[in-house]
N, C-alpha and C positions, 0 to 999 in steps of 0.2 A: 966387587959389587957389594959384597956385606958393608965393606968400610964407609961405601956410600951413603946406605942405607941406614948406620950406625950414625954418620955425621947430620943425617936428616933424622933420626929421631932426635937426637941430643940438641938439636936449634929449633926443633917444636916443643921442648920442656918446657911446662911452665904457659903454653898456651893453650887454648882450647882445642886446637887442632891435632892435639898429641892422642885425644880417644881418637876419632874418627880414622888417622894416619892406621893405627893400630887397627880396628876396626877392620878397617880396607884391605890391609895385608894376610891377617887372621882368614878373611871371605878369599882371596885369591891361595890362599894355601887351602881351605878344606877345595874349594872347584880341584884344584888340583891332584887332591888327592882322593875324591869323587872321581873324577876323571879315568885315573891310573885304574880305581878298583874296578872301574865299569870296562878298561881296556884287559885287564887281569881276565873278571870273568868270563867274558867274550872267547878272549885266546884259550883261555883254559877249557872252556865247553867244546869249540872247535878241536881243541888236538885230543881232548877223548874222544870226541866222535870220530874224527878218521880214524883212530886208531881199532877201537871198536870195530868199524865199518870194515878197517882192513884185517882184523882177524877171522871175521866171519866171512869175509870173503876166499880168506886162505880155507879155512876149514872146510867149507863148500866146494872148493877147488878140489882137495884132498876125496874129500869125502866122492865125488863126481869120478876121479881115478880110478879110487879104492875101489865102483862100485863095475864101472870098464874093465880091472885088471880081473875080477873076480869071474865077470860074464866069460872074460878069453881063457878060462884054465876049464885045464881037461877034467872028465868026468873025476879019473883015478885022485884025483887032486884033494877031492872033496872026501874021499874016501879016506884019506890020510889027514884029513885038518877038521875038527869039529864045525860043523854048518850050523849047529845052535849059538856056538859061542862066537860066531864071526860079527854077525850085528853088535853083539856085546858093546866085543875089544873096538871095533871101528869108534862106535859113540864115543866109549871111555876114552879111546885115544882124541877125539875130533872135539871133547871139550877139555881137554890137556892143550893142547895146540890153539886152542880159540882162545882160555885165558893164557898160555904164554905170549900169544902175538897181543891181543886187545889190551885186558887189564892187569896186566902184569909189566907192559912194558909202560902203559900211562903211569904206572906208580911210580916209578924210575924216574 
């Protein structure tokens, strides 16, 4: 295909057809690569957004368990495991796990 292309410029030298040929190819290559960048950004916004979507999904999940397994333990439970610090660690841990799922694995 180049060689084609190459034999059609070299038999427009010399005429006035050789800007315009140029011209015409120059406009079909930037569409082209207009094209790519607008399919680039597109894809690229969509795979952060799922991804996003599905860490905070995960971590709402977790966090929804965490907050089940907590309601089902016995009194004595509580007695043995600090009740102030449990809110804490759950957060700390739920935005550990929201950037490993989300934006930690988009960077990848």
């Amino acid at each position: 295909d180049s060689l084609s292309n190459l034999g059609t410029l070299v038999s427009r030298v010399g005429t006035e057809g050789l800007m315009n040929y140029i011209s015409q190819e120059l406009t079909k290559l930037c569409i082209a690569f207009a094209t790519l960048g607008l399919v680039c950004l597109v894809t690229g916004a969509a795979y952060v957004s799922i991804w996003t979507y599905t860490g905070e999904k995960m971590a709402l999940r977790i966090q929804n368990q965490f907050v089940r397994a907590s309601m089902n333990q016995d009194a004595a439970w509580f007695d043995n495991h600090d009740r102030e610090a449990l809110p804490t660690k759950m957060g700390t841990a739920l935005v550990h796990i929201n950037n490993a799922i989300g934006k930690q694995v988009v960077d990848v």
